[in-house]
Residue frames as qw, qx, qy, qz and C-alpha x, y, z in Angstrom:
[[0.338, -0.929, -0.146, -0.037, 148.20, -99.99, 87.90],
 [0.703, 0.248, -0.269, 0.609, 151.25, -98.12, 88.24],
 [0.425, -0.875, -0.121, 0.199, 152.67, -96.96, 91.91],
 [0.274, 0.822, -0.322, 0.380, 155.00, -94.05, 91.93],
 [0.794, 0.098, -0.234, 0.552, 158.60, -94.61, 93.16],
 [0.189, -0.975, 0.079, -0.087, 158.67, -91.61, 95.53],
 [0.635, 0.134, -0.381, 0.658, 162.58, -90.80, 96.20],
 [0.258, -0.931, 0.004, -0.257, 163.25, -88.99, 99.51],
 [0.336, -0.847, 0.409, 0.057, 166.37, -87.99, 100.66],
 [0.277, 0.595, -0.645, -0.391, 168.07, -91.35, 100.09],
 [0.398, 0.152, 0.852, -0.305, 165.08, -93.57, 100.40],
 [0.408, -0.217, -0.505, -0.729, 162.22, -94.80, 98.24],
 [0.374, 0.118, 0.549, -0.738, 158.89, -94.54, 99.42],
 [0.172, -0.277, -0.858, -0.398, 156.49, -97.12, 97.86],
 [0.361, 0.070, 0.443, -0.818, 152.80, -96.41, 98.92],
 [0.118, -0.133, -0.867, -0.465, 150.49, -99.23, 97.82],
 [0.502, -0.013, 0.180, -0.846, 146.51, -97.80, 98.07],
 [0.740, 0.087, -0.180, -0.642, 144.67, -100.79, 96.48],
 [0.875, -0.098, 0.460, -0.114, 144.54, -104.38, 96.45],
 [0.216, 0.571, -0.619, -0.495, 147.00, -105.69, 93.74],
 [0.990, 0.127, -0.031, -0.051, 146.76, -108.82, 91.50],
 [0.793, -0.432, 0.271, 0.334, 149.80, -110.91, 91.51],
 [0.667, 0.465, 0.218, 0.540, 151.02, -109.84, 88.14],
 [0.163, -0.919, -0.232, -0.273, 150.93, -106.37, 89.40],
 [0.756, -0.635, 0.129, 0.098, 152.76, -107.48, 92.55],
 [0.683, -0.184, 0.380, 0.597, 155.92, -108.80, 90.71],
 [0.342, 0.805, 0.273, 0.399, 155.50, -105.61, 88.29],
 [0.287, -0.932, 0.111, -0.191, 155.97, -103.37, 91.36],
 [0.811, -0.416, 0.133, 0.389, 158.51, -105.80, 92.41],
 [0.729, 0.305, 0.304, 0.532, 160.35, -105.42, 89.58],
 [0.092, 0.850, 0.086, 0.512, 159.92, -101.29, 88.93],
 [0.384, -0.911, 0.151, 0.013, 161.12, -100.88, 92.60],
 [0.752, -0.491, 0.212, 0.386, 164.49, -102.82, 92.25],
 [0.588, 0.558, 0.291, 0.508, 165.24, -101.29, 89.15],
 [0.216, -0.903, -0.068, -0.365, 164.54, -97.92, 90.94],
 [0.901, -0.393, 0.183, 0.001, 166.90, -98.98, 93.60],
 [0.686, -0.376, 0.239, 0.574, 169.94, -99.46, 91.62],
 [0.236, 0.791, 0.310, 0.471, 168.90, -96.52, 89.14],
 [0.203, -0.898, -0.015, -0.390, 168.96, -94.20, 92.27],
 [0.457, 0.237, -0.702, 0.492, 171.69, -96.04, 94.31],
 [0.636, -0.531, -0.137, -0.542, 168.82, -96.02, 97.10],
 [0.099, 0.336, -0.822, 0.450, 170.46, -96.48, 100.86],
 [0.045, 0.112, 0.947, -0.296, 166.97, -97.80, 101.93],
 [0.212, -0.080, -0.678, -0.700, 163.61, -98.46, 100.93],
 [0.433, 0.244, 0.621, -0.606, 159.46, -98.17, 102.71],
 [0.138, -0.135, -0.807, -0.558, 157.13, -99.72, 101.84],
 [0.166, -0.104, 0.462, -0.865, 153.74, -98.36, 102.82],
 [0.229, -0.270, -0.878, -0.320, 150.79, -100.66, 103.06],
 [0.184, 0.170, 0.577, -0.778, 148.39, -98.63, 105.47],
 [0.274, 0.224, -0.233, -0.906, 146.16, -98.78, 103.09],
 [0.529, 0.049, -0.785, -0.319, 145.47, -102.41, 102.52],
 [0.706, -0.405, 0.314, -0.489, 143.12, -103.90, 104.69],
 [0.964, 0.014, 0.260, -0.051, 144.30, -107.53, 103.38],
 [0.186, -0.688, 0.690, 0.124, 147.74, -109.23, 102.80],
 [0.933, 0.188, -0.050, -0.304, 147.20, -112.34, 100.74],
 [0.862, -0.216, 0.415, 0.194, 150.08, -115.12, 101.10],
 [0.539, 0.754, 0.162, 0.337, 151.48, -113.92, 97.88],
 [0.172, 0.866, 0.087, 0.462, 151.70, -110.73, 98.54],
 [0.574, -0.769, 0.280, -0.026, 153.48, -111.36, 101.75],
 [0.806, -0.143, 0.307, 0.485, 156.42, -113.64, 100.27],
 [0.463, 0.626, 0.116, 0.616, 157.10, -110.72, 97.54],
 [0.292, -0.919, 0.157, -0.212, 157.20, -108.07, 100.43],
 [0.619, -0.703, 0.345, 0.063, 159.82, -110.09, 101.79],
 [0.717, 0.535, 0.214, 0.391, 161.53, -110.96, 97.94],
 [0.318, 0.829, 0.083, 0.451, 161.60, -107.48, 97.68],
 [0.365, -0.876, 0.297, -0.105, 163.56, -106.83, 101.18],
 [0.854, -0.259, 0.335, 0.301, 166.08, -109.69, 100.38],
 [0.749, 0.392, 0.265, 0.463, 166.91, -108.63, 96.96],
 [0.133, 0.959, 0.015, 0.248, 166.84, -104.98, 98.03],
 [0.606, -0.659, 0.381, 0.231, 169.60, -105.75, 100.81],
 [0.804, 0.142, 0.338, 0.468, 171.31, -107.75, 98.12],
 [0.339, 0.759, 0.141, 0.538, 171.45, -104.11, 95.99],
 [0.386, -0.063, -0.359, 0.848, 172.80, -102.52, 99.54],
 [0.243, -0.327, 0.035, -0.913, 169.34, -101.05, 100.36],
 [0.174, 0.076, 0.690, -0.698, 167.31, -101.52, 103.91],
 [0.379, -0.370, -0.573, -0.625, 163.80, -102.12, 103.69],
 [0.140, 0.171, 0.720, -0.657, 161.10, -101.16, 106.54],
 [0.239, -0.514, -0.739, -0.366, 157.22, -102.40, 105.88],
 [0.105, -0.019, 0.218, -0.970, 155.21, -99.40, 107.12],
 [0.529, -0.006, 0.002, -0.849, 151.40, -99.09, 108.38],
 [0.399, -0.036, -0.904, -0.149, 150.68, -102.79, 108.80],
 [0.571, -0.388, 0.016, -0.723, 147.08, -103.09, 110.39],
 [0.453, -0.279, 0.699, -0.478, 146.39, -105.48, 113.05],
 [0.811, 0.283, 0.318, -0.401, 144.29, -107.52, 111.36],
 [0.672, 0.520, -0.490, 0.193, 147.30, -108.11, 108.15],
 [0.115, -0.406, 0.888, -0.184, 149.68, -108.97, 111.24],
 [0.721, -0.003, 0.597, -0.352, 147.07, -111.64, 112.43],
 [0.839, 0.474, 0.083, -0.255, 146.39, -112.98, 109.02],
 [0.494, 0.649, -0.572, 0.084, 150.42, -113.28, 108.20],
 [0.296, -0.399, 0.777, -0.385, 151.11, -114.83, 111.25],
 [0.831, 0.132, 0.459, -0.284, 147.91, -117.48, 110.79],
 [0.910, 0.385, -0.066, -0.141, 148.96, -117.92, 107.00],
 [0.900, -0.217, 0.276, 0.259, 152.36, -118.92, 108.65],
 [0.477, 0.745, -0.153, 0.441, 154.87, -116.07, 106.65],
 [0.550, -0.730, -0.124, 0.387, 157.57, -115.10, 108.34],
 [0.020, -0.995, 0.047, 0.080, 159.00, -112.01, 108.46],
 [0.889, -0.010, -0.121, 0.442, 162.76, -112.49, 107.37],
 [0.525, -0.545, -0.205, 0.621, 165.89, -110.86, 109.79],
 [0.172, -0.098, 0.261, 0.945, 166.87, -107.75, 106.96],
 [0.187, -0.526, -0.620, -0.552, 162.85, -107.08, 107.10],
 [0.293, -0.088, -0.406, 0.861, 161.64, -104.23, 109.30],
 [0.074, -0.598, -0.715, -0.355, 158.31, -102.95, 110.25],
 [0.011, 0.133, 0.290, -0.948, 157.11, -99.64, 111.75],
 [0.199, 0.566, 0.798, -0.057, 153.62, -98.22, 112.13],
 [0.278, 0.923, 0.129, -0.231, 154.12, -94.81, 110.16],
 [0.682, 0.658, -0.055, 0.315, 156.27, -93.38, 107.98],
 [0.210, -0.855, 0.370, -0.296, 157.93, -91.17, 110.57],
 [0.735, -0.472, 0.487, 0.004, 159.11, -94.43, 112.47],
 [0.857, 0.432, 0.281, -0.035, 160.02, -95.66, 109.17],
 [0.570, 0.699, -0.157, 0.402, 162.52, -93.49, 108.71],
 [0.518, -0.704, 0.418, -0.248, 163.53, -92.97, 111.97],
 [0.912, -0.160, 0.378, 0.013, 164.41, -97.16, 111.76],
 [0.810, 0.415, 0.085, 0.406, 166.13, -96.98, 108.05],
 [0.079, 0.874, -0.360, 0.318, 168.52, -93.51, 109.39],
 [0.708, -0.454, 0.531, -0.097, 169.60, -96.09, 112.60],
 [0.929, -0.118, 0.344, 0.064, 170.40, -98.95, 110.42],
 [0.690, 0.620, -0.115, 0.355, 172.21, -97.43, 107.74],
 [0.149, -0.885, 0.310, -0.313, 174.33, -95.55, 110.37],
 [0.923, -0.330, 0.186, -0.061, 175.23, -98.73, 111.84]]
């Protein structure tokens, strides 16, 4: 399954609709940091409103992908995270690491990566 690499302004916008397998996962991983220092990208969403479930996996790559993206000199805010995925990350004991940001829409999403880059 391949997700588009949306560039706005000087963000990418990841939007994941489905459940992914893990190969997938480190597929996407991969395609975004490439994307990332392709576009010199000041900061990077990832939108998961879609997913009702967050599998242990798929939470330590969400937060891969915000370490390595900082490392490349791009922000990262996790967008649309349902109540139910917080509960379930929290029980399976992930934590959220300090250069990882979360909003509940896109709008706040960018609202959070314009603040920190400004910083």
């Amino acid at each position: 399954m391949d997700i588009p690499i949306l560039k706005i302004e000087n963000f990418l916008v990841v939007t994941i609709q489905a459940e992914m397998s893990d190969d997938e996962i480190l597929k996407l991983q991969k395609d975004i940091l490439s994307r990332i220092k392709e576009v010199s990208a000041s900061g990077l969403i990832i939108d998961i409103t879609a997913l009702d479930v967050v599998d242990s996996f798929m939470g330590r790559t969400l937060s891969n992908i915000a370490n390595t993206a900082d490392l490349l000199g791009a922000k990262t805010v996790v967008v649309g995270i349902r109540p139910a995925v917080a509960l379930t990350l929290v029980e399976l004991g992930i934590r959220i690491k300090w250069n990882l940001n979360t909003a509940l829409n896109l709008e706040k999403g960018i609202d959070i990566l314009k603040r920190r880059i400004e910083m």
